[in-house]
C-alpha positions, -999 to +999 in steps of 0.1 A: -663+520+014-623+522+025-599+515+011-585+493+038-614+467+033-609+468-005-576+459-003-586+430+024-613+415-004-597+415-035-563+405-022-579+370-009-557+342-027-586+332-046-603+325-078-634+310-089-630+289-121-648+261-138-639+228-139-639+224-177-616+245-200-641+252-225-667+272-201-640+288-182-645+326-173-613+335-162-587+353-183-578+334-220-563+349-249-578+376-260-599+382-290-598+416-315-634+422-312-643+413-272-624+422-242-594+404-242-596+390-207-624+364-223-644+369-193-679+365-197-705+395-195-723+397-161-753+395-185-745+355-183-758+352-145-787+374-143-808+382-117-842+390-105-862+393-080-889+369-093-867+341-071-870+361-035-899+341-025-883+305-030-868+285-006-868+291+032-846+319+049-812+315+057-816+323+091-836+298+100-808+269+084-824+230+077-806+204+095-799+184+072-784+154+092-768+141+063-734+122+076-711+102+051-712+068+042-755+069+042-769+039+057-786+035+024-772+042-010-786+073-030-782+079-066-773+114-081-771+122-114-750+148-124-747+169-162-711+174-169-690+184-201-665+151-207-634+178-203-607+160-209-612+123-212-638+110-237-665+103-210-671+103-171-693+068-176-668+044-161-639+030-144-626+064-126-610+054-097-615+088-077-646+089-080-655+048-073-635+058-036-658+086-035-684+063-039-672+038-011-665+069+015-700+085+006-724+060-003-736+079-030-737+069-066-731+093-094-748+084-126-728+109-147-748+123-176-716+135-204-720+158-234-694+170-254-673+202-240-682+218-272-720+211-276-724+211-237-739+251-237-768+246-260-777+214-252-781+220-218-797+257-225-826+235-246-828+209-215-832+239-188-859+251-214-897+253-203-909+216-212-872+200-213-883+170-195-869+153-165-833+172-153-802+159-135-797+161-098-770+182-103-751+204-133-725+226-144-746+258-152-740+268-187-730+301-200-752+324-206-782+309-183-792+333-154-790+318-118-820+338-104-840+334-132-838+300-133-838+297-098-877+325-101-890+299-126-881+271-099-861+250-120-829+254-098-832+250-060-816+279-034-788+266-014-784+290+013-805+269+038-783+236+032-751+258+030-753+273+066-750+239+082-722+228+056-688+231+073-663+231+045-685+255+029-686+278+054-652+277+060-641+283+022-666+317+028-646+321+061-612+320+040-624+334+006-647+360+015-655+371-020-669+338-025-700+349-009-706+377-038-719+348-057-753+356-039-774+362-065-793+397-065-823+381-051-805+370-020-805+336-031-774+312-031-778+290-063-746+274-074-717+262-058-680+266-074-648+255-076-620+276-058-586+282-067-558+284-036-537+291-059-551+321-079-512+331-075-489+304-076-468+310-109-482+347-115-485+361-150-457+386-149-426+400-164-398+375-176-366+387-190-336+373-203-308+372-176-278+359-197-285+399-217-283+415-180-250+399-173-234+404-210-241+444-204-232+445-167-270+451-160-288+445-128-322+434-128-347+463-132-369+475-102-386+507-114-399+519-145-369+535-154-351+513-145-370+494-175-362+522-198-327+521-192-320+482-191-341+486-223-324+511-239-289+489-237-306+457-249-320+480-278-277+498-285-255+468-272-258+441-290-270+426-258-276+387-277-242+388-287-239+383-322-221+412-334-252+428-348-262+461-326-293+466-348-311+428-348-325+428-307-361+436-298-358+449-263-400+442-254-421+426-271-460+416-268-481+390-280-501+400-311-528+424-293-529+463-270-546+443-244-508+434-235-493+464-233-516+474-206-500+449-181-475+481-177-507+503-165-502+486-134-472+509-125-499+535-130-523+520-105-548+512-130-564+481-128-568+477-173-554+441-179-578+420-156-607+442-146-613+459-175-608+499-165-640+488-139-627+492-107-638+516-073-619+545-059-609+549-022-644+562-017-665+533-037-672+544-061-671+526-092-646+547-117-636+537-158-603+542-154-594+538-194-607+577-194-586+589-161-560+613-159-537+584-150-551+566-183-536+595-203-504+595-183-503+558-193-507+561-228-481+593-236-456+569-216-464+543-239-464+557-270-430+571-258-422+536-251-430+526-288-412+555-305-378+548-287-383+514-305-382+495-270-417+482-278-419+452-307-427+475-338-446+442-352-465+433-320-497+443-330-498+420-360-482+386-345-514+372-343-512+356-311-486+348-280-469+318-300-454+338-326-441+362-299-424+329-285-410+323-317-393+356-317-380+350-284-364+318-297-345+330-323-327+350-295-343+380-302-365+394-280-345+409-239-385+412-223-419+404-221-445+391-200-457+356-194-460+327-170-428+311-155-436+277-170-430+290-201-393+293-194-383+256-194-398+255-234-383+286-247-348+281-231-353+250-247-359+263-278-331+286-276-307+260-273-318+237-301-312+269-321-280+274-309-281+297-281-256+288-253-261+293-219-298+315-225-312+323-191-351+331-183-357+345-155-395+359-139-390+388-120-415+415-100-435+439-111-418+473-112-424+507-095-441+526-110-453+564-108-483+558-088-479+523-076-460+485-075-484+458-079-497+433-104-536+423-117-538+393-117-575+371-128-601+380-109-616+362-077-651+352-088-666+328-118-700+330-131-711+297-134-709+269-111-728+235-100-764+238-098-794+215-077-821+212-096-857+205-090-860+172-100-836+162-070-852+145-049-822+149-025-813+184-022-796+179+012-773+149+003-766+169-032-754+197-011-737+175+011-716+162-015-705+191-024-698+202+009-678+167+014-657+175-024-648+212-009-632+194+025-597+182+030-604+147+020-625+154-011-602+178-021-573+155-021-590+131-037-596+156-069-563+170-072-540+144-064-555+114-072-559+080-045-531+082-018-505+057-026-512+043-062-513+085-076-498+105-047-477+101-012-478+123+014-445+136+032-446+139+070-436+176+063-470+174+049-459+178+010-473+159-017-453+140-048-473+122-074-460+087-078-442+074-112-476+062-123-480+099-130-447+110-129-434+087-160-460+065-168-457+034-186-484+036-210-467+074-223-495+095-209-489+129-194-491+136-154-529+153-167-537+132-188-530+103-160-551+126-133-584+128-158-585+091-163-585+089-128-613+114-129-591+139-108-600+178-115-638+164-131-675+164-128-681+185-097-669+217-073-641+212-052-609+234-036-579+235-064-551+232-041-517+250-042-500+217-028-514+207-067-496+233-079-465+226-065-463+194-067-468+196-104-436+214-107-417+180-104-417+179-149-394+207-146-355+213-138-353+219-101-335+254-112-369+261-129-388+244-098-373+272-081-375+300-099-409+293-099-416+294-064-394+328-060-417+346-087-444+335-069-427+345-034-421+379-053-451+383-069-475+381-041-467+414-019-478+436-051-502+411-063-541+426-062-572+403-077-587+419-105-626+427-093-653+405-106-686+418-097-717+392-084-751+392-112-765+419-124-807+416-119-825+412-154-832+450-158-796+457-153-785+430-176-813+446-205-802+478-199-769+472-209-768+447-234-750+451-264-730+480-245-702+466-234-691+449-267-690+480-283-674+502-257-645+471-254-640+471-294-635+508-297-610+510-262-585+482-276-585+503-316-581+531-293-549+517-272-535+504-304-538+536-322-521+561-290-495+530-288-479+535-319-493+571-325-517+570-355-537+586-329-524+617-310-530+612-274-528+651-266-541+664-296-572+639-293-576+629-258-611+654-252-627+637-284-616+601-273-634+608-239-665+619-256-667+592-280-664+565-249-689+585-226-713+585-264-707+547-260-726+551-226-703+543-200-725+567-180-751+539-184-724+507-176-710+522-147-742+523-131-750+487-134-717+485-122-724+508-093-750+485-082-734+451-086-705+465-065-730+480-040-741+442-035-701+429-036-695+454-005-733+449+016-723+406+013-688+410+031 
């Protein structure tokens, strides 16, 4: 493979979530035994090739000849978790227009988010009686299995003559690695425009720039020297030299590796899985560039420019904390943090603080920043007690266009949302400050916006969400995200792994995560030599059989590149 198409693919402006919170696969805070991105393992949508002989070919497409409103009413039913409102049942105005434009009626069958996985692993069970039309597949539950067992229909056929479909794979080509190793299409998911609006990323204060005479940092050193003055010059102010934390991190070595990607390693959303220039799948926690990396960082620590207590904070709020007492220069967060934390500074005295979100820096080998990768592993589902396959599909297909997508981000056009002539969206004051007290999201759930099915997450959403915030922080949003996005790369998420390849790896990865992130901890802050014990640290991961993961991996990719 070249380079040159890699860099096409995974720089796509998309992500693949899931509608609820509680299944989501991409990125979360991480955890001190699992790899901190809390993405799922690609054990979770396994394949097989007991599924290639259901469903017709692809290249022979169904006309389905389904056109919106039906001439006759058709009832779906659809398996949801509630997300964030206590049920989908009634009274949710987007979905009653949907209703009205489509002729369908949903009969919305609700579980709790937090009892939705096993509940609906027991009902997709041999023998589980009659299924929904339509569900939210839960983690854990292969596609191509199920779909080899026939209890989950293929797609492809209904898909090739679905317009906004097609084009979403026209515009988001990684969407089509969610072909399942069989060849099989099962599941249809919600994508995210905006994978980076608001980019994860450095934020530093700006008020301890202009005290010192600083500029903002560009390069590494840079860093190091900006750094090095918060650390000596009493850069908050408060006539002690000794009291400022020039970087800190929030409570775990996953963090820390956001700096790798000066190195060109892609450790902080792809796990260390990621292909060289000639495709082939590499584990870049044990490259050359790796060790590089970690000697910088330990470096980093022992100049005290790292937060001496970041690896036992716990989690990210007690690194705000720090930063509210008006003691921390760096770290690295989202921009919609700032508004909070310069609010917190103030309350605690702290005149005239200044957040600001700036680009990643050059690094040795490269400028760019990982951010979440660009496919989920679960989506929405047709099962095969549907006796409407084609209007199922057809919804779906109506929920991913312009119209259906408005409708689940913003809300019904006047009473939620107005559209400029410019072609910009504002949310009304029923949102905006709502009479009854309840936040713009909570507002957008009751209306069933962002609920129940697949659709296209919108940057306009994004944007026009901004509004709760000081226009200064409005704007500084939009120029991280304006400066973000020439160095900003998707971190790779592979399509299924078959059964076998899912068995042959299983328990692996867990193990090879837990020992990495001890590992980083330990050559961070130099309890373990990285030098002295580089050779053994190799060893021990390639005795954790990467050999055997990066062959899965191998394959999976193999499938990634021959769907493009």
């Amino acid at each position: 493979m070249k380079r040159n198409k890699l860099t096409r693919i995974l720089a796509t402006l998309s992500v693949l979530c899931l509608t609820m919170g509680s299944l989501a696969g991409c990125g979360g805070e991480p955890s001190q035994e699992s790899t901190p991105t809390s993405k799922q393992e690609e054990s979770s949508q396994t394949g097989s090739d007991a599924g290639a002989s259901q469903g017709s070919s692809a290249e022979e497409p169904q006309d389905t000849g389904v056109t919106f409103p039906l001439a006759e009413q058709v009832e779906l039913t659809i398996a949801t978790p509630d997300g964030n409102v206590a049920s989908l049942a009634d009274n949710l105005p987007v979905w009653e227009e949907i209703q009205k434009r489509t002729n369908i009626k949903i009969n919305w069958d609700v579980t709790a988010s937090k009892e939705y996985v096993n509940i609906m692993k027991t009902r997709m069970g041999a023998g589980g009686g009659k299924l929904p039309d339509i569900l939210l597949l839960p983690n854990g539950m292969s596609l191509a299995e199920l779909g080899g067992d026939g209890r989950i229909l293929p797609l492809e056929d209904y898909i090739a003559n679905s317009e906004n479909i097609q084009k979403v794979y026209e515009q988001f080509p990684n969407v089509r690695a969610l072909t399942s190793a069989d060849g099989h299409i099962y599941s249809v998911n919600t994508v995210n425009e905006s994978a980076y609006f608001a980019p994860y990323t450095f934020i530093i204060r700006k008020d301890w720039l202009d005290r010192l005479n600083l500029e903002v940092p560009e390069t590494i050193d840079d860093w190091m020297e900006v750094l090095r003055a918060f650390r000596d010059q009493d850069a908050n102010g408060n006539g002690d030299a000794n009291d400022e934390v020039p970087f800190s991190a929030g409570g775990h070595a996953w963090y820390t590796t956001y700096w790798a990607n000066a190195w060109g390693l892609h450790l902080f959303q792809s796990d260390g899985w990621y292909p060289d220039e000639n495709g082939q799948m590499q584990y870049e926690f044990i490259s050359d560039k790796a060790k590089e990396f970690y000697i910088w960082l330990n470096n980093f620590y022992e100049e005290k420019l790292l937060d001496e207590e970041f690896l036992i904070l716990g989690d990210e709020n007690k690194l705000y904390e720090k930063v509210a007492r008006d003691e921390v220069g760096a770290f690295t967060a989202y921009p919609s943090r700032i508004a909070t934390l310069e609010q917190a500074l103030a309350a605690n005295g702290v005149e005239n603080a200044e957040l600001i979100p700036v680009a990643p820096p050059q690094g040795p080998y490269a400028r760019m920043t990982e951010v979440v990768g660009d496919m989920s592993v679960n989506g929405y589902v047709v099962t095969k007690d549907c006796q409407r396959p084609d209007v199922a599909v057809a919804l779906m297909d109506y929920l991913m266009g312009s119209e259906g997508s408005d409708l689940l981000n913003f809300g019904i056009e006047g009473d939620t949302y107005v559209k400029g002539n410019d072609g910009t969206y504002s949310f009304t004051e029923k949102v905006t400050n709502n009479p009854d007290g309840l936040s713009a999201s909570e507002v957008l759930s009751s209306y069933g916006c962002q609920l129940g099915m697949c659709y296209l997450k919108l940057e306009k959403r994004e944007q026009a969400m901004l509004y709760s915030y000081p226009e200064e922080l409005q704007q500084k949003i939009i120029d991280a995200t304006d400066a973000t996005k020439p160095y900003a790369v998707a971190g790779l998420t592979l399509p299924p792994a078959t059964q076998e390849e899912s068995d042959s790896i299983s328990g692996l990865q867990g193990d090879l995560s837990t020992y990495i992130w001890e590992m980083t901890g330990k050559f961070t802050v130099g309890t373990a030599d990285v030098e002295a014990q580089w050779d053994e640290y190799v060893e021990n991961v390639k005795k954790l059989e990467v050999e055997k993961i990066l062959a899965v991996k191998q394959a999976q990719y193999d499938r990634l590149e021959s769907q493009q």
